[in-house]
C-alpha positions in Angstrom: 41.0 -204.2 19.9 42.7 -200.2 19.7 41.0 -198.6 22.7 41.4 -194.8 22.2 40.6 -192.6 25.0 40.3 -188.6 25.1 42.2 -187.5 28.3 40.8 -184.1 30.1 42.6 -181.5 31.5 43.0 -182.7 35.1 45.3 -185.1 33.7 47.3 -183.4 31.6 47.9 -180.8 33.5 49.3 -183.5 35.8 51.6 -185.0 33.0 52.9 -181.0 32.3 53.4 -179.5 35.6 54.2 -183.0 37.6 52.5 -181.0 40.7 51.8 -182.1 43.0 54.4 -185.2 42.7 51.8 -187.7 44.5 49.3 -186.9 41.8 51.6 -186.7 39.1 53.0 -190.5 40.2 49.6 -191.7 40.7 48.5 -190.9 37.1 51.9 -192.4 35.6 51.1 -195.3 37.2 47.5 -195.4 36.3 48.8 -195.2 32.6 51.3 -197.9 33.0 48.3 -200.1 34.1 46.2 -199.1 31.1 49.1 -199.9 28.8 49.9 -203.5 30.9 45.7 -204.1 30.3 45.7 -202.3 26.6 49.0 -202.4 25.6 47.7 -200.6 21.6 45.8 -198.4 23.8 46.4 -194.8 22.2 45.8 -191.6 24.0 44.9 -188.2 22.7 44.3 -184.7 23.7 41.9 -182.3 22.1 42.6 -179.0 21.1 40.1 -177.6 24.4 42.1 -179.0 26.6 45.2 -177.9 25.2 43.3 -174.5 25.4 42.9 -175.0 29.0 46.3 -176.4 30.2 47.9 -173.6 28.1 45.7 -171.0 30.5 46.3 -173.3 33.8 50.4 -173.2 33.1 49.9 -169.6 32.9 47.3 -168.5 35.6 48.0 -171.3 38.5 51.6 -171.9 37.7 53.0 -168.2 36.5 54.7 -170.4 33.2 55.6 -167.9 30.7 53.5 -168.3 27.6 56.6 -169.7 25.6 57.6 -171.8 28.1 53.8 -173.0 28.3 53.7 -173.5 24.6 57.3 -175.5 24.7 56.0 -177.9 28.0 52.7 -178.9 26.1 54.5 -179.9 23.0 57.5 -181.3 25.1 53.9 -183.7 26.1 52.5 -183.9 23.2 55.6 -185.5 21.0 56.7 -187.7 24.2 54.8 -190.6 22.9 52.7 -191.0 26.0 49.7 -189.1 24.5 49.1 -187.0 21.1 47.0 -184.1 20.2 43.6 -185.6 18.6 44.1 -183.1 15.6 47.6 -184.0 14.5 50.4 -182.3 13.2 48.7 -178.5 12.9 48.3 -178.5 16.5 52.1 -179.0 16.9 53.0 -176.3 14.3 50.8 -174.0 16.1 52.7 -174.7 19.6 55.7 -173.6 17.5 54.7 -170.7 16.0 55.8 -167.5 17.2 54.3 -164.7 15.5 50.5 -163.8 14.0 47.6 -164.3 16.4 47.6 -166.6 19.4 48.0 -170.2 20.7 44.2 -170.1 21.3 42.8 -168.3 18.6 45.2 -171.3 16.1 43.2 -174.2 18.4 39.8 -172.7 17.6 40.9 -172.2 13.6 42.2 -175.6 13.1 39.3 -177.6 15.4 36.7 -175.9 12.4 39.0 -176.6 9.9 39.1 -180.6 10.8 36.0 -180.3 10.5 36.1 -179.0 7.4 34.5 -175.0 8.2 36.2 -172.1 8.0 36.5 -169.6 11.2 34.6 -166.2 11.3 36.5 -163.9 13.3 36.7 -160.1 13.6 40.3 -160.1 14.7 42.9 -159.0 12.0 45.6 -162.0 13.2 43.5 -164.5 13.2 41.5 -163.7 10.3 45.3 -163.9 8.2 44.8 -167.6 8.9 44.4 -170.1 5.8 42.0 -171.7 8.0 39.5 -168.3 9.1 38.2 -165.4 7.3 37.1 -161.9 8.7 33.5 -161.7 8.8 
């Protein structure tokens, strides 16, 4: 069987900022287990707790939000976890100009969904994905 699990942002924030080393060994090495036990075991991060780590790097960590957006993709293309809503989530952490990291995470998690955002901001609203109201 392909266990999938959702991973919160406690532990990612571990995987991006390595701090504090104990904790940051102490989850590798709980993954290693997982993977020795599941060895198709997948593991995913939704576009909230990208939302979140992005805001931790920032607020508890003074990260830049470039060098934020570069660690959590750095992450999410290492092959140790993936974000749950693919690609678009990846092209968002890449894109530089239009509205923000956060405001793309909240478009595309309606759009996999298949809705369209409502949003009274100009930036986001020029997203394929949302529409001002």
């Amino acid at each position: 069987m392909n266990h999938r699990y959702g991973i919160d942002t406690s532990v990612f924030v571990r995987l991006l900022t390595c701090d504090p080393d104990s904790d940051y060994r102490k989850t590798l090495r709980a993954f290693e287990k997982r993977l020795e036990a599941e060895p198709r075991a997948e593991f995913f991060i939704s576009n909230q707790v990208i939302g979140e780590a992005y805001i931790a790097l920032q607020h508890h960590y003074a990260v830049s939000k470039e060098d934020a957006k570069s660690a959590l993709h750095d992450v999410l293309t290492s092959g140790l976890c993936a974000p749950l809503n693919g690609a678009a989530v990846l092209t968002a952490l890449k894109t530089e100009t239009g509205c923000g990291l956060l405001d793309r995470l909240i478009a595309d998690d309606y759009a996999t969904r298949g809705m369209k955002a409502l949003t009274n901001d100009r930036k986001m609203a020029a997203l394929p994905e949302a529409e001002k109201l």
